[in-house]
N, C-alpha and C positions, 0 to 999 in steps of 0.2 A: 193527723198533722202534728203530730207529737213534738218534730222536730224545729215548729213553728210557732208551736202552744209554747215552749218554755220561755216566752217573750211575754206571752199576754193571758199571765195568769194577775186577779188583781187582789187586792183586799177589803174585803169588806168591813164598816164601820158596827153595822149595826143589822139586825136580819129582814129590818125593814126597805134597805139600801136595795136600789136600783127599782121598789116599787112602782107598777105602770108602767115600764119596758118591759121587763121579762117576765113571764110567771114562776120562774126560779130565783128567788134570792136568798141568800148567807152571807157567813163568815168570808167564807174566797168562791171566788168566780171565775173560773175559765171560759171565753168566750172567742171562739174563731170565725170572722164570714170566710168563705168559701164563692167564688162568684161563679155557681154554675145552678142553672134551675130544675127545681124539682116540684113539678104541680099537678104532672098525671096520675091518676087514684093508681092506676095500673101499676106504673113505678113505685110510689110509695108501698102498695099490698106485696110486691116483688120483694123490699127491704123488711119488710114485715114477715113475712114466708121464709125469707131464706136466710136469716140471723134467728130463729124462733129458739132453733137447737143450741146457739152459743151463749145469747142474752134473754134477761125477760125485757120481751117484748109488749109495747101498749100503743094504744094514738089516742089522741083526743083533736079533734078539731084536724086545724094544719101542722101538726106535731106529733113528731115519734121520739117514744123515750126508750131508751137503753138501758137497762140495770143489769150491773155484775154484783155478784156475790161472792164474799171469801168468809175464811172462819179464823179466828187468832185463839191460840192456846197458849196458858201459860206457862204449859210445859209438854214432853213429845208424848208420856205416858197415860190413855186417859181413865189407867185403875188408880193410879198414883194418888197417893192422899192429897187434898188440897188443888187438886185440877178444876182447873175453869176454864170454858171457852166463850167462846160471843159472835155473834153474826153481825157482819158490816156488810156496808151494800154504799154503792156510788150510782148515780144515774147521769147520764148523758141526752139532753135533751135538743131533736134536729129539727128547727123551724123548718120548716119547705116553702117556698115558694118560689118572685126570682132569681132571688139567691138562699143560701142555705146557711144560717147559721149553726153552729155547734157549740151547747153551752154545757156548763158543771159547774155544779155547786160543793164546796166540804162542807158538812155542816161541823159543828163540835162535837167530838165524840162525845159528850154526854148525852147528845141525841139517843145513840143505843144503848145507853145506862150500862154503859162497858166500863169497866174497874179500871183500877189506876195503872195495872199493870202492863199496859197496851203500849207498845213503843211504836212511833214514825207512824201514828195513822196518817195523818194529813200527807207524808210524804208516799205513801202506800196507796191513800183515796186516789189523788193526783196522778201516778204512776197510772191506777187502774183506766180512770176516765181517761184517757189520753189512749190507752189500749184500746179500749172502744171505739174511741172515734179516729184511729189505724187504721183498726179491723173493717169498720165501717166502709170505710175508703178505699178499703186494697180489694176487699170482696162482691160487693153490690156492683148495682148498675151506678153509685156513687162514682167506681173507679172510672166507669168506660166515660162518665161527662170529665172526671178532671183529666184523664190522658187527651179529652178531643180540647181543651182548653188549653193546657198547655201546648198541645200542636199549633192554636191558633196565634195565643199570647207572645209564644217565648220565639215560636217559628223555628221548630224539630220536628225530628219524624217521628213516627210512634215509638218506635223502636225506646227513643230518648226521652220520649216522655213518659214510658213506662217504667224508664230506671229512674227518672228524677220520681217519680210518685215511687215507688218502691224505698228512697233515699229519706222521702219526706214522714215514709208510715212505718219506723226502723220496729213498733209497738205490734203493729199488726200480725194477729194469729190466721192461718191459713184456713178456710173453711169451705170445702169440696161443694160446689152445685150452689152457692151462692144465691148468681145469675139467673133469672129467668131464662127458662129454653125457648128459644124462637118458634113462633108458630104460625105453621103453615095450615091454609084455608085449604079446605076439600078441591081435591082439579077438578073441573066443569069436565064433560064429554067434549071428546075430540070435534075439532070444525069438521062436521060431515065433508064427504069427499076426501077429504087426505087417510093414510095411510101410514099404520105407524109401522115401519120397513125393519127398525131394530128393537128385537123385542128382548128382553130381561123380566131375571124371576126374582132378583134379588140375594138369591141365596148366597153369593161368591161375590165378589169384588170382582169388575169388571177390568181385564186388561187393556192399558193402553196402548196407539196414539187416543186423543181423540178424534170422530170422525167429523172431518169439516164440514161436511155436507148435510149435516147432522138436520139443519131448517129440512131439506127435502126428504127427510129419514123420520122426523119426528113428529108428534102434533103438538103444536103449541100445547102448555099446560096454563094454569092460573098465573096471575102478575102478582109478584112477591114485592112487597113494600117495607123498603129497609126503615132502621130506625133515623135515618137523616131525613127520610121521605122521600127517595129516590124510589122508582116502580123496577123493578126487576124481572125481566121476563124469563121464562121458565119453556123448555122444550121437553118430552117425553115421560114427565110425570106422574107417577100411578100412584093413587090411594092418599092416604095422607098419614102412613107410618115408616115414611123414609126408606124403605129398603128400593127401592126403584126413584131415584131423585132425577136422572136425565142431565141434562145442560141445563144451565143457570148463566146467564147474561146475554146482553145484543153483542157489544163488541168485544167484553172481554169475558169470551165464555170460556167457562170451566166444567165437564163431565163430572158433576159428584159421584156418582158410581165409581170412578178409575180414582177419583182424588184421596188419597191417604193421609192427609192434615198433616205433610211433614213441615209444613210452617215456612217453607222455602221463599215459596212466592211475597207471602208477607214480608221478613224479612228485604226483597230485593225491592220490593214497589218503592219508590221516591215519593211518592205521592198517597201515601197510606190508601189505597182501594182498597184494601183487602181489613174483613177485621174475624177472628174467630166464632163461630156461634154454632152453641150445640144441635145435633141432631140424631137423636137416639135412633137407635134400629136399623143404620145402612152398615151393609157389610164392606165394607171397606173403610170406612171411620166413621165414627160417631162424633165429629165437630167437622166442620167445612169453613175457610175460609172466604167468607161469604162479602161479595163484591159492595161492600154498605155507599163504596165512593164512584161506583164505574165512570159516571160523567166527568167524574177529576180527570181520568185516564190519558194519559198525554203517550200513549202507542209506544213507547220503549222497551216494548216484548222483553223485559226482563223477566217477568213473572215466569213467561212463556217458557224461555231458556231454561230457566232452574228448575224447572219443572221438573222431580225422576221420573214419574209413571206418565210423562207427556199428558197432561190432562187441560190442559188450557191451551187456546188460541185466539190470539190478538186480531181482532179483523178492521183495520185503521181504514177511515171514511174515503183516504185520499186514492 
């Protein structure tokens, strides 16, 4: 929130200053709430997992800390007579619970018993931490609650609230697999009696339309439970390493096998139903956009429409 932080950086008197609120105090204090909640272990060890490689990563208690590292030279050459360097580090420390704060501390360079020669630390720490807590934002499961908050707050489509959060984190470094991959539970055996009439191996991407008739084609699979909490029902599902995914939804079902994540549907939904979420190992893509809202679905078969490889159909109650 770099672009929101350069408001509420403050100063500090004394390094005792703000003792018993925060366990972080100094000289200056950067401090942003964020009003979206984070208190499942699950979610925190995802942010903890998936920043390991970009930050040093810690928790203690209900807090995760962020620390970057840089190195200042006092010159490009390090045979050159008279070279010195120094190690700085800034931390970003994220409260979690039902809202989220984001705090940073500068301390005084004399902290790292770094020479006189050091120009714009403070404006440099600053810079960093604000990076962090971008990067934070734009990568984790951080992102997907501030996009469903400003859908709620501002009243946009995702679409819009994914360029305002992109607007808001201009800091943030991109960092691949972030996100926890969704995870699907083993299928149960088919309801004895039925009959699964369309069989696939996986190997190939399966052509489209979809077939509608697909309930009397398939055996139910496991019920897939989005991250809203909505139950997802699942038709002709094998194994539990994706290459055979089947249909996915009651009414607005989508054939993951035929589906090629060109992002179409998403795009046209009014109603955000659709949200991306990976799934390694099917031949035909390895992300689906995956129905998190079906129950929102107010039947304006646009999804259906855009569809290229026809892999979704609308089946409206009326």
């Amino acid at each position: 929130m770099s672009l929101l932080l350069k408001d509420r950086v403050y100063t500090m008197q004394a390094s005792t200053a703000k003792r018993g609120v925060y366990p972080m105090h100094g000289y200056k204090l950067g401090l942003f709430r964020m009003p979206i909640k984070l208190d499942d272990p699950a979610e925190i060890k995802s942010i903890l997992e998936g920043m390991k490689k970009t930050f040093d990563m810690d928790q203690y208690a209900d807090r995760i800390y962020a620390t970057y590292y840089w190195t200042e030279e006092n010159m490009p050459d390090p045979d050159a007579d008279g070279y010195e360097s120094v190690d700085l580090s800034v931390t970003v420390e994220i409260v979690t619970g039902e809202v989220i704060d984001a705090i940073y501390q500068i301390y005084p360079v004399e902290k790292f018993a770094a020479p006189q020669w050091i120009q714009n630390y403070r404006k440099k720490a600053d810079h960093f931490a604000k990076m962090i807590i971008d990067t934070l934002l734009r990568n984790t499961i951080l992102s997907d609650k501030m996009v469903e908050h400003l859908m709620k707050s501002e009243k946009i489509s995702e679409v819009q609230a994914l360029t305002k959060l992109d607007e808001l984190t201009p800091l943030a470094q991109i960092v691949p697999d972030a996100k926890p991959i969704a995870k699907v539970e083993p299928p149960k055996p088919a309801i004895e009696g039925k009959k699964q009439l369309i069989q696939r191996d996986g190997e190939a991407a399966v052509p489209g339309p979809i077939d509608v008739d697909y309930k009397d084609k398939m055996d139910p699979s496991p019920v897939f439970k989005t991250k809203t909490g909505n139950e997802l029902r699942t038709w002709g599902r094998v194994g539990s390493d994706n290459k055979v995914m089947g249909v996915w939804g009651e009414f607005v079902s989508v054939d993951f096998d035929i589906c090629v994540a060109d992002g179409a549907c998403i795009d046209a939904c009014p109603v955000a139903v659709f949200e991306f979420f990976d799934f390694p190992g099917n031949a035909a893509s390895t992300k689906k956009p995956l129905q998190i809202n079906e129950p929102d679905c107010i039947f304006c078969i646009a999804c259906e429409n855009v569809c290229p490889p026809v892999a979704i159909k609308i089946f409206s109650p009326s």
